[in-house]
N, C-alpha and C positions, 0 to 999 in steps of 0.2 A: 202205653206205647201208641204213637200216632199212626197213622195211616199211613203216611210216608215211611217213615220206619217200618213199619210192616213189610210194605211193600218191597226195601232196600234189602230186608231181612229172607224173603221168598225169593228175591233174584238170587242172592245170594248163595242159599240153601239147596237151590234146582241149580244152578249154573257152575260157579263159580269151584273149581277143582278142590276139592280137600280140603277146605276152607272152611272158616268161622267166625261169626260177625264177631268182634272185641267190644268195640264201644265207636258210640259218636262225639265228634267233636262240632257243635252246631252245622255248617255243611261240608264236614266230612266225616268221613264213615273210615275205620280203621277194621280189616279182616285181617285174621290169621289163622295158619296151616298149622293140625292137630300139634304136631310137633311145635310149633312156635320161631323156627326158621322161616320162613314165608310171609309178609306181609304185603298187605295191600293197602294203598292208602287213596283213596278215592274222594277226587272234587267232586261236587254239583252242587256249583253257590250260583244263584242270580236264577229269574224266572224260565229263561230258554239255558240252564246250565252251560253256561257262555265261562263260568270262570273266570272272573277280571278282578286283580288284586287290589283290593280296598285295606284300610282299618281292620277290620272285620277280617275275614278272609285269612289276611298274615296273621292277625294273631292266633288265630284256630289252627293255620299250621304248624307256629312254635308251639301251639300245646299240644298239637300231637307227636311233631319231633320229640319233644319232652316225655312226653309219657310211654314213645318208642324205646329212647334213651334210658329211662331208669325202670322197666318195666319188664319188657323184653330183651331181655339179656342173650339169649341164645338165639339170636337173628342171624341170619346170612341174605337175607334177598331183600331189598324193600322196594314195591312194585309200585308206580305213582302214573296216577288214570287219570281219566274225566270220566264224565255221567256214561252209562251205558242208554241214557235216555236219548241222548243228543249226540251228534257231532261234532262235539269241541274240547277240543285239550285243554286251551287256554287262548282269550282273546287279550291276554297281557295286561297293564294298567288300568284302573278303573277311570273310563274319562269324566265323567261323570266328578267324579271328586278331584280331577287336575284343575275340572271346569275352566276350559282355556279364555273364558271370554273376562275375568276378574283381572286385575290387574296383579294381583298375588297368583296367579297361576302355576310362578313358575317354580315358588317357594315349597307349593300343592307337591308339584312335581319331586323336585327335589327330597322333601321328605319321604314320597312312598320310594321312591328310588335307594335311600340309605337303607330301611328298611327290607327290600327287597335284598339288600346287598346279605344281610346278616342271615337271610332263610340258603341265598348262591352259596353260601360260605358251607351254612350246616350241612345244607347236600353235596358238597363238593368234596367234603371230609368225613365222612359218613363213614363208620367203622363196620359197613356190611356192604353188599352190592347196590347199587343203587338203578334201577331200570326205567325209562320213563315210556311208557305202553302208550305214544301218540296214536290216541282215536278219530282225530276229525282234524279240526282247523287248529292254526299253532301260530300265535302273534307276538310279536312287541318280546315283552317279560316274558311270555309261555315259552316262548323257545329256549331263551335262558334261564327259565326253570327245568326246561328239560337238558339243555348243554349242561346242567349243573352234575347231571346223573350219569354216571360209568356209563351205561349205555342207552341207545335211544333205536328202540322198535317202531314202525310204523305201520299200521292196519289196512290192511286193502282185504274190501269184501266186494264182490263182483257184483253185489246186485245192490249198490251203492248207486245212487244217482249223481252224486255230485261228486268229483274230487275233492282231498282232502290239500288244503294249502298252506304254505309254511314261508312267514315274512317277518323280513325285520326290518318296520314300517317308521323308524326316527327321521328319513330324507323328507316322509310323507307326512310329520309330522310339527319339520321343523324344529327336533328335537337332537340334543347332543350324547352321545355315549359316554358315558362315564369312563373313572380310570378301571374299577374294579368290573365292571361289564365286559371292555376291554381286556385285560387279560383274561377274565373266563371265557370269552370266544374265542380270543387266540391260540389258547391251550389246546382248545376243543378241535379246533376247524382249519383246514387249508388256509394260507396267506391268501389266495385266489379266490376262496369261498369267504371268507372275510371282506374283500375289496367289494365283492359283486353284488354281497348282499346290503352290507349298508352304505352305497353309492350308488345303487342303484334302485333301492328297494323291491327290489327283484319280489315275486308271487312266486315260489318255487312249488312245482307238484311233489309228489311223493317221489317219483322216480327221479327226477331232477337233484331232489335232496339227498338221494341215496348216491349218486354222480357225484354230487357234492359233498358228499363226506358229513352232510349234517346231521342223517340218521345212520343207523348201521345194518339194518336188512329190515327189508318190508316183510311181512309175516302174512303169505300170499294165502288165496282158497282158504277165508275165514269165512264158516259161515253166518257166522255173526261174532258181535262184541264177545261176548263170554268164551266161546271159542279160540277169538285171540290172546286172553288174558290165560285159556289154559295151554297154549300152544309155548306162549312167554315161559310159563312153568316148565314144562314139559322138554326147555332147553335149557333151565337152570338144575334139571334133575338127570342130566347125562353124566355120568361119572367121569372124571378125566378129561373130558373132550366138550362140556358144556361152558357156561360162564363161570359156573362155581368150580376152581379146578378139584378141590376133593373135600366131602360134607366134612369126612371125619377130623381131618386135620384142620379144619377153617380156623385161622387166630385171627381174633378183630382187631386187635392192637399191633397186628403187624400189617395186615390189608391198610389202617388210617395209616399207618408209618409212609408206605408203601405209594400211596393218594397223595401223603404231604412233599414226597419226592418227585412226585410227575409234574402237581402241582401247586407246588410253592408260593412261585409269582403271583398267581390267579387268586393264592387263601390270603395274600401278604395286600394285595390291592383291595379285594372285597373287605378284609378286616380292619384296616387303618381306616376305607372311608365309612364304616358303620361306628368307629373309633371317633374319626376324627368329630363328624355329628354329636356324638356323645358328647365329645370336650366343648364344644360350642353351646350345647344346652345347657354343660353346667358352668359354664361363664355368665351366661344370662341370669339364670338362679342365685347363682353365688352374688353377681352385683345390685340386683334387686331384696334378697334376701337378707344376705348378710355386708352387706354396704362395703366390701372390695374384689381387689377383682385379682383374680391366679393369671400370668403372662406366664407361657411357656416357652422358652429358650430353647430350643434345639441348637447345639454345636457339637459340628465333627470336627472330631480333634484326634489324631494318628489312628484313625482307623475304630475309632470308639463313638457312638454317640452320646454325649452331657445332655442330660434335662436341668438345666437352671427353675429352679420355682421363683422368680418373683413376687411377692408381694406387697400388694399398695392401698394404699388406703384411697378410698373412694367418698370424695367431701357428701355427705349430709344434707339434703336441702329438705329444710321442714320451717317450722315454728320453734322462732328460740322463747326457750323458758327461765320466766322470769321469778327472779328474787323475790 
């Protein structure tokens, strides 16, 4: 075991309420509570644990979704952090890999955005609770990884130097909201908290966001990180009156039912455009590959949608072979 590891494994051990390291997933770290209801899932990718979703990054979190999913079966809570190192939720997008100065940048874009859409989705319908424990700064993607979660905590520790800030920074970037972004903030957020943040690219503090409906209580007199992630506990463990309304009855397949009825719109937009990407890459494949190409028809017709499949043949351009 590395150093790091060690390391993640003694905060863990001293801190961290009831808790138990599971496994890593390159940088994330998966704990869970003796019982196995309780998970924590904890970013610190990037050298200042800044948290900006790359390649890397997304896939380490579908493999931990995954291995939440078919592993841990009696979950109810899943707690989703940044580093207890640093002050950052999540600084959003990796720019770095949009690299705005190429001329394909916006293709860059485009991809991690589909991508991001299929992780909005999984957390969005997540058959346990879903918490997101904002520790520091919350940008771009982070925050819509955190609207993606039933509910969203935010951390004020008094002997903090710097406030913590929460923006959704596309006006500042020159960048457009998707359709599936879109509905997940709408579901999440005020029309009003909507309009101000992305026309404005408003810097909102902690307390402004809680005004605004984009957290749902600051989790005050922490005296430190560990502190707030047992305090976050410590409201999912009130019987009747906390988040989880009751341990013993918890059914997860009525809690997703439950998610898919609030929000529908938001899983129907995130789904079709991590969908529709899919169909596009295997158009490409298929007419490179196998020399035609599938057109998909959509028609509504009395209330039914037709997928016509078309198929065509795609001329051949090689070396003809001779007799």
């Amino acid at each position: 075991m590395t150093t790091k590891k060690k390391r993640t494994l003694h905060f863990l051990e001293k801190y961290i309420y009831s808790m138990k390291l599971n496994r890593f997933f390159g940088d994330i770290t998966l704990y869970t509570s003796k019982n196995k209801k309780n998970i924590v899932l904890q970013l610190h990718s990037g050298k200042k644990k800044e948290n900006v979703f790359n390649d890397q990054l997304i896939k380490e979190i579908n493999q931990a979704l995954d291995y939440i999913t078919e592993n841990l079966t009696e979950r109810q809570v899943l707690i989703v952090t940044g580093s207890h190192e640093c002050s950052y939720f999540s600084l959003g997008l990796d720019v770095k890999q949009m690299n705005f100065k190429e001329k394909d940048h916006q293709k860059r874009i485009d991809y991690l955005s589909e991508q991001m859409c299929s992780i909005f989705d999984r957390l969005l319908l997540m058959d346990c609770v879903t918490i997101a424990a904002i520790n520091g700064h919350c940008f771009g993607a982070g925050i819509f990884f955190a609207l993606a979660c039933d509910w969203r905590f935010a951390y004020e520790n008094s002997s903090a130097s710097m406030d913590h800030r929460i923006c959704f920074p596309e006006i500042r970037l020159n960048l457009n909201v998707g359709d599936g972004w879109k509905e997940l903030m709408q579901s999440k957020l005020p029309s009003d908290t909507v309009r101000t943040a992305i026309l404005t690219g408003k810097h909102w503090s902690m307390a402004d966001a809680l005004a605004g409906k984009i957290v749902d209580r600051i989790i005050k007199d922490c005296v430190s990180f560990e502190d707030f992630i047992l305090k976050i506990q410590t409201l999912c463990e009130i019987p009747k009156n906390g988040i989880v309304f009751d341990h013993k009855t918890f059914n997860n397949k009525n809690y997703r039912r439950l998610k898919m009825d609030l929000y529908g719109h938001a899983h129907s937009a995130l789904f079709f455009n991590f969908i529709g990407f899919l169909i596009i890459c295997c158009f490409i494949f298929c007419i490179f590959k196998f020399n035609f190409l599938i057109i998909l028809d959509l028609q509504y017709y009395k209330g039914k949608i037709k997928i016509c499949l078309l198929w065509k043949k795609v001329m051949c351009v090689g070396k003809h072979v001779r007799e």
